[in-house]
N, C-alpha and C positions, 0 to 999 in steps of 0.2 A: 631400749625397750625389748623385753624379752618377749619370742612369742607366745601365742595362747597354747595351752596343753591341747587343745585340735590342732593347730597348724601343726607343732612341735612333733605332735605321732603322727599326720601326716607324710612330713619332712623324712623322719624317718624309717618309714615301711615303704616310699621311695628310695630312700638309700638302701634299705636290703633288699630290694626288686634289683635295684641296677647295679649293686655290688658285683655280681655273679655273674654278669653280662660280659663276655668276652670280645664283642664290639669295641662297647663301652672303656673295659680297661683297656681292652688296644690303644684304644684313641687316647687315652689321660695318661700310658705310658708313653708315647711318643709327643705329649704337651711336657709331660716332666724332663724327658731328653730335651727336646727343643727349649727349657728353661733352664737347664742346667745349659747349655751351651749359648744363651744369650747373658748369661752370667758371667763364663769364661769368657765370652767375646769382649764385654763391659771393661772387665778386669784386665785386657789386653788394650784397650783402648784407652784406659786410663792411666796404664804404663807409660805408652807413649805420649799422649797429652800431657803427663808428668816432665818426659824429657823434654818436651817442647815447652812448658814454662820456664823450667831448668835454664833452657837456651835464652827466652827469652828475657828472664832477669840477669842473666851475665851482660846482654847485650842492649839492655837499657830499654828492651821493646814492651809496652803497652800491653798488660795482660788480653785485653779483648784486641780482638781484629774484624768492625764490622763488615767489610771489603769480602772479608774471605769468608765470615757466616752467612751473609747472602750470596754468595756464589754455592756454598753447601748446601741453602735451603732448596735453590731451584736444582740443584744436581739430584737433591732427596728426595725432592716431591717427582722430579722425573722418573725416578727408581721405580718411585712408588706405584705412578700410572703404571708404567710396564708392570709391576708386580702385582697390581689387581689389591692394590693398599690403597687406602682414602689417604690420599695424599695432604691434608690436613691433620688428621693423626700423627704422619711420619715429621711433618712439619713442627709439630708442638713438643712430638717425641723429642726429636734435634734439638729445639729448644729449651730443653727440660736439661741434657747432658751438656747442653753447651754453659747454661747457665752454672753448673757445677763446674764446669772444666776452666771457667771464669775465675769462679768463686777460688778455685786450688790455686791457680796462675798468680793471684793476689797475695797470697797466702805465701807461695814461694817469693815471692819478690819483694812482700816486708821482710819475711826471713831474710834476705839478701840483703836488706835495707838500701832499695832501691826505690 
């Protein structure tokens, strides 16, 4: 649904109010580095996760390992309290990468045909 032509001008005479706010850009250039660097971080983490499927289909292992995702969740959600993060978030976060990191593990190991 699109908005109404009020909200819509609105919207926008807010956005060239705060456009020009040198605060404001401060702050959305250092969320744009802090994204660009949990991108890079994602992309390093899924190299590895990569090799450790790798490993694990040579070696006959079980793409998922619930053992070791819950020993992850509480090591995360610990993080998280120290880090002043709703430890539920970080929990679901984990959840969301692990389920991918699953999903690829699988994916290597029919390739394997294992």
């Amino acid at each position: 649904m699109l908005p109404s032509t009020k909200t819509g001008a609105r919207e926008m005479g807010e956005a060239r109010m705060t456009a020009g706010d040198p605060e404001l850009l401060r702050l959305r250039a250092s969320i744009d580095n802090i994204d660009a660097a949990l991108v890079h971080i994602l992309a390093e983490r899924f190299r590895c996760t990569q090799a450790v499927g790798e490993l694990k289909a040579r070696k006959g292992l079980p793409p998922a390992d619930p053992v070791r995702e819950q020993v992850q969740i509480a090591r995360l959600r610990k993080l998280a309290e120290e880090a002043g993060l709703d430890p539920d978030f970080a929990e679901r976060f984990l959840a969301f990468i692990v389920k991918e990191v699953i999903h690829h593990h699988e994916a290597i190991r029919a390739a394997a045909g294992k």
